[in-house]
N, C-alpha and C positions, 0 to 999 in steps of 0.2 A: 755546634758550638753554643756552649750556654751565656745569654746576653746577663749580663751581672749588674744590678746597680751598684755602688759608691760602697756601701755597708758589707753588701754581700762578697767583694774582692777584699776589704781589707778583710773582713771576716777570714776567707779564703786561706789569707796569704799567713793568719793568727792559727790558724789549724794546720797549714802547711809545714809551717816550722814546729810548733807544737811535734806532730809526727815525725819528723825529720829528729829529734830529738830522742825517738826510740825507733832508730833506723826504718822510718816506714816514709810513704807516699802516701797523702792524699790529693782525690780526685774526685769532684762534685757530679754526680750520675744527675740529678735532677734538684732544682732548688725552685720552691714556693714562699715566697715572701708578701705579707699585708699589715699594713700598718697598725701601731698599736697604742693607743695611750690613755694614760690614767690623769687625774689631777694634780699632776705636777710631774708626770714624763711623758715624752713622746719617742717613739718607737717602730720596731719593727718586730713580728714574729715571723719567723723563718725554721722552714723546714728544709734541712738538705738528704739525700740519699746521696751516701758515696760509697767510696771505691776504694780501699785500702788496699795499696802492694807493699812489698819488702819483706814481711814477716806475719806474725801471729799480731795482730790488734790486740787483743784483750785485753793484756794490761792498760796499753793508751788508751784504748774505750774506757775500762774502768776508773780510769785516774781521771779522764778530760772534765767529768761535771764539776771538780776543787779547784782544776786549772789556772788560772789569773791571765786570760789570754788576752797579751797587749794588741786591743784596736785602735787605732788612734782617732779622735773624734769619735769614737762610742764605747760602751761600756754594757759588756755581757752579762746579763743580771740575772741568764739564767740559760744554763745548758742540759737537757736530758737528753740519756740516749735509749729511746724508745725502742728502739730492734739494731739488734747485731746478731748475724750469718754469717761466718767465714770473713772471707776478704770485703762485703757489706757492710751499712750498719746508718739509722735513720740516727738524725740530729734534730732536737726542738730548742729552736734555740731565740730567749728575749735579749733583742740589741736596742740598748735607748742612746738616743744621743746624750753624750756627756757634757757640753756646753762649756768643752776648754778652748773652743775657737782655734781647733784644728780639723774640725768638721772639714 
């Protein structure tokens, strides 16, 4: 079982649905998170390796970096997807907190 901080489950659960949207399942195979920030945000960069079932990902890979994927208390300022394999596929993903005090 992967331990998750706060970001990385809503994150999760913003990808979860996302997929679930074009009939698939996602499931986080391994996830590296370390904090990130500039001069006026703070953050997190996050890497996931997952797991896609139900069908062919492609398109949902291809489409998720336009996405607008509601997290609540942060805000995805940037999603790439560095490797996708079949039912795999690596996520780089900038989460900053949004500071609408649903952190």
């Amino acid at each position: 079982m992967i331990r998750r901080s706060d970001g990385q489950t809503r994150l999760h659960r913003a990808l979860a649905a996302s997929a679930a949207c074009h009939g698939l399942t996602v499931h986080p195979v391994t996830v590296h998170e370390r904090p990130w920030s500039s001069a006026t945000f703070t953050g997190w960069r996050l890497t996931l390796d997952v797991a896609v079932a139900g069908g062919d990902p492609g398109d949902w890979l291809a489409a998720l970096p336009e996405e607008d994927l509601p997290v609540p208390g942060r805000l995805v300022a940037d999603l790439v997807v560095t490797h996708a394999a079949g039912a795999r596929a690596t996520l780089a993903v900038l989460l900053l907190e949004s500071g609408d005090g649903f952190g």
